[in-house]
Backbone as JSON Lines, residues from 0, in Angstrom:
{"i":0,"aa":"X","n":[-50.69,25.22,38.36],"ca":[-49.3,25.25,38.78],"c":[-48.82,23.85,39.1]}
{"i":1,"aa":"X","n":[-49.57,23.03,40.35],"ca":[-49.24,21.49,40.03],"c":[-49.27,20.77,39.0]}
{"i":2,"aa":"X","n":[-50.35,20.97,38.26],"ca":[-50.32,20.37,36.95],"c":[-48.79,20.54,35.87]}
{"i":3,"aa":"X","n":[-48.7,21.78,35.89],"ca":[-47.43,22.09,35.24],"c":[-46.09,21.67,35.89]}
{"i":4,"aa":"X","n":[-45.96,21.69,36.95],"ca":[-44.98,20.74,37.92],"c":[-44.4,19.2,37.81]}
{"i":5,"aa":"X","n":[-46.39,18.77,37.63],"ca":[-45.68,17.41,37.18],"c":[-45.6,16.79,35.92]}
{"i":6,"aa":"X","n":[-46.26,17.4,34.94],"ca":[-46.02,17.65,33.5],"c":[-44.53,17.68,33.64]}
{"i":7,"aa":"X","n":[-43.89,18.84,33.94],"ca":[-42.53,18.84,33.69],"c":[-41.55,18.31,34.54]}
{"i":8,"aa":"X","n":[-42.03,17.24,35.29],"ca":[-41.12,16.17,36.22],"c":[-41.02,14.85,35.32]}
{"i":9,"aa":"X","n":[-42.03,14.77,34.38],"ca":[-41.97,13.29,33.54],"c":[-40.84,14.08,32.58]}
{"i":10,"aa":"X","n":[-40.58,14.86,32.34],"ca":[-39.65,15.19,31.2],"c":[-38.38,15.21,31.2]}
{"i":11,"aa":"X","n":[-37.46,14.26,30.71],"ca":[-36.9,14.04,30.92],"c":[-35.12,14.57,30.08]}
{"i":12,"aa":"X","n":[-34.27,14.84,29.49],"ca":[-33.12,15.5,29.11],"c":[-33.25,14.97,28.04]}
{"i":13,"aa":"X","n":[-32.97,13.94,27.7],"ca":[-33.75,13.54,25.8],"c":[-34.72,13.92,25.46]}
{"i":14,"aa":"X","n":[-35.82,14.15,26.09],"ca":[-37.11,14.73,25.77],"c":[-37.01,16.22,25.21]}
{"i":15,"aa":"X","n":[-36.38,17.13,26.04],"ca":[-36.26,18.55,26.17],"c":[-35.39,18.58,24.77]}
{"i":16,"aa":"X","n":[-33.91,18.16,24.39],"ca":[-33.08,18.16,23.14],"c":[-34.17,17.6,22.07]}
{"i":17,"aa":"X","n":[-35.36,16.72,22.13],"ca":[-36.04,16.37,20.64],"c":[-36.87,17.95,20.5]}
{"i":18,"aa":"X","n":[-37.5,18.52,21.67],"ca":[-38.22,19.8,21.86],"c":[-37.81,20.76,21.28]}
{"i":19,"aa":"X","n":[-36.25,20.83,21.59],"ca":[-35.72,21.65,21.14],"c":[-35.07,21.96,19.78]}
{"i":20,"aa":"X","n":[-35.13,20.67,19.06],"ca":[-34.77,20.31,18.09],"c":[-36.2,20.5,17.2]}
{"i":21,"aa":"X","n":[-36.98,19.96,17.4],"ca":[-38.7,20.27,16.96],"c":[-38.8,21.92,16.81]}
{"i":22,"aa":"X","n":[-38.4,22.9,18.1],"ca":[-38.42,23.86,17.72],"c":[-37.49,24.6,16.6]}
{"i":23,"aa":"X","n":[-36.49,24.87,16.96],"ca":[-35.27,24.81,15.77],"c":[-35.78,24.44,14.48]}
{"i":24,"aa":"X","n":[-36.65,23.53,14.09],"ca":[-36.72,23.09,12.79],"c":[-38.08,23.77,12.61]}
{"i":25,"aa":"X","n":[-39.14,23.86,13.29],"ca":[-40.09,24.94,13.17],"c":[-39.67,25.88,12.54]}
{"i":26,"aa":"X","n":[-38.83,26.86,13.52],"ca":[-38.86,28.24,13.11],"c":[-37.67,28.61,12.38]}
{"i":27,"aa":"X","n":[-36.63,27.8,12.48],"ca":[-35.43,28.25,11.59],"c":[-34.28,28.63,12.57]}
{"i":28,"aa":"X","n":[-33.47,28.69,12.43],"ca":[-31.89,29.48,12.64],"c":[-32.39,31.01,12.8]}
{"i":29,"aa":"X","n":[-32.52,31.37,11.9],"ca":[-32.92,32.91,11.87],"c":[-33.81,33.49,12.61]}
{"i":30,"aa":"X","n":[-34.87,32.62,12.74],"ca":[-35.99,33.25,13.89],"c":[-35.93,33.15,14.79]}
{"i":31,"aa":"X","n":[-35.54,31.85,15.58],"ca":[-35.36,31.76,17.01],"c":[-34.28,33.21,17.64]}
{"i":32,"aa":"X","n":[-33.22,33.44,17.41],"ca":[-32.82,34.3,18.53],"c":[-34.14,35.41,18.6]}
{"i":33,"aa":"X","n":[-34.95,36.25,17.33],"ca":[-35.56,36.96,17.61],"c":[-36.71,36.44,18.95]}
{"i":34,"aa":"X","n":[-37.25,35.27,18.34],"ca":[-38.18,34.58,19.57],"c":[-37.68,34.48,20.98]}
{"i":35,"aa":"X","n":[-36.31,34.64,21.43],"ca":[-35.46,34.1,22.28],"c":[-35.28,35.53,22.86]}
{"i":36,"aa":"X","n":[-35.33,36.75,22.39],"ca":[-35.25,37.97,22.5],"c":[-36.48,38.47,23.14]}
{"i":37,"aa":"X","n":[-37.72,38.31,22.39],"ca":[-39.0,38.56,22.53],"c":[-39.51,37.91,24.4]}
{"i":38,"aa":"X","n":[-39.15,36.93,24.11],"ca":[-39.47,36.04,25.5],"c":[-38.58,36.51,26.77]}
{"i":39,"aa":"X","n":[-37.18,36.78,26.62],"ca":[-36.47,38.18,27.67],"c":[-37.17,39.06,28.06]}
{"i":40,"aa":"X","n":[-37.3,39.68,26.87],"ca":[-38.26,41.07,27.18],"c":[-39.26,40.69,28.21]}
{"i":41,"aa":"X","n":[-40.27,39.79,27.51],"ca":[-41.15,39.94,28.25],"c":[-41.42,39.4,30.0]}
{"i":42,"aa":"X","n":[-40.51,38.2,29.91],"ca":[-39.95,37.71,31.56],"c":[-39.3,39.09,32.3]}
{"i":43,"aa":"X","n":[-39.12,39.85,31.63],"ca":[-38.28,41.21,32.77],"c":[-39.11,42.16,32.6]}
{"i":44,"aa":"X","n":[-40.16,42.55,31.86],"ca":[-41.53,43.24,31.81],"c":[-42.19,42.69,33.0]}
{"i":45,"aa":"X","n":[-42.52,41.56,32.74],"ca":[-43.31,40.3,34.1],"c":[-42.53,41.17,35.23]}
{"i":46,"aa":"X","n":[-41.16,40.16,35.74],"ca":[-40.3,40.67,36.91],"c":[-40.87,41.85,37.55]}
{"i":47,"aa":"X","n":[-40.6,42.77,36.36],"ca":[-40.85,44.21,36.98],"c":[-42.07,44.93,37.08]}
{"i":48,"aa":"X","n":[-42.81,44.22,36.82],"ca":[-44.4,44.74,37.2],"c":[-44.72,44.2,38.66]}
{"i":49,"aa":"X","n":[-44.04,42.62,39.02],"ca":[-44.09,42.06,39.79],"c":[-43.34,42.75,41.0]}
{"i":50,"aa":"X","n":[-42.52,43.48,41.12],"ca":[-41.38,44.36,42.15],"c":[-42.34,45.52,42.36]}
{"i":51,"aa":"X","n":[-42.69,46.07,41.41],"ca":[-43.23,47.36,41.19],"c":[-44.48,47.18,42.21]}
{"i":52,"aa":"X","n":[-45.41,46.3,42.25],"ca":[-46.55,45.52,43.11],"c":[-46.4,45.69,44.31]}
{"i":53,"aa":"X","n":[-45.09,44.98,44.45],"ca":[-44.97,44.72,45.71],"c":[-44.47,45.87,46.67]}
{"i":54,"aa":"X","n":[-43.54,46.72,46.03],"ca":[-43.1,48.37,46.26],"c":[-44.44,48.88,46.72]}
{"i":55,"aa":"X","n":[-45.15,49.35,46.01],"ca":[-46.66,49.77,46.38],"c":[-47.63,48.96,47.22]}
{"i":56,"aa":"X","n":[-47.42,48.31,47.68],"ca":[-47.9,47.33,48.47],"c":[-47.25,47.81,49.84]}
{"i":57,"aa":"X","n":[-46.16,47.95,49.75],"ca":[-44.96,48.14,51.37],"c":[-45.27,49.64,51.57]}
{"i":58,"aa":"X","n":[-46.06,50.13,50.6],"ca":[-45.83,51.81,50.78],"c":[-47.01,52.12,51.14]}
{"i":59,"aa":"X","n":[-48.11,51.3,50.81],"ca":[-49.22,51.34,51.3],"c":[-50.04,51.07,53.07]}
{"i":60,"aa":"X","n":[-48.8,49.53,52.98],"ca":[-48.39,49.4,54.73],"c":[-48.16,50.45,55.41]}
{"i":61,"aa":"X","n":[-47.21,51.59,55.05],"ca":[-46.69,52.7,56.03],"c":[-47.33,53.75,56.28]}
């Protein structure tokens, strides 16, 4: 987690637009929203396993 912290403190707003541009030319116009879709999903899959945890956790307290 620190590691990744300061990895992404050297990075700087030109850096992130060549990244993003690197990606874009990877995968195409066409693929990215699907990739961009895929990665939603799964951050609100995450979220909600993560709520769901903690629900059962408070219910377990009582």
């Amino acid at each position: 987690m620190i590691t990744a912290t300061i990895f992404l403190g050297f990075v700087g707003p030109w850096q992130w637009i060549i990244i993003g541009l690197a990606i874009l030319l990877l995968f195409g116009g066409k693929k990215l929203p699907e990739l961009m879709k895929g990665l939603g999903t799964g951050l609100r899959e995450f979220k909600d396993a993560t709520k769901s945890e903690e629900n059962d956790d408070k219910k377990e307290e009582k």
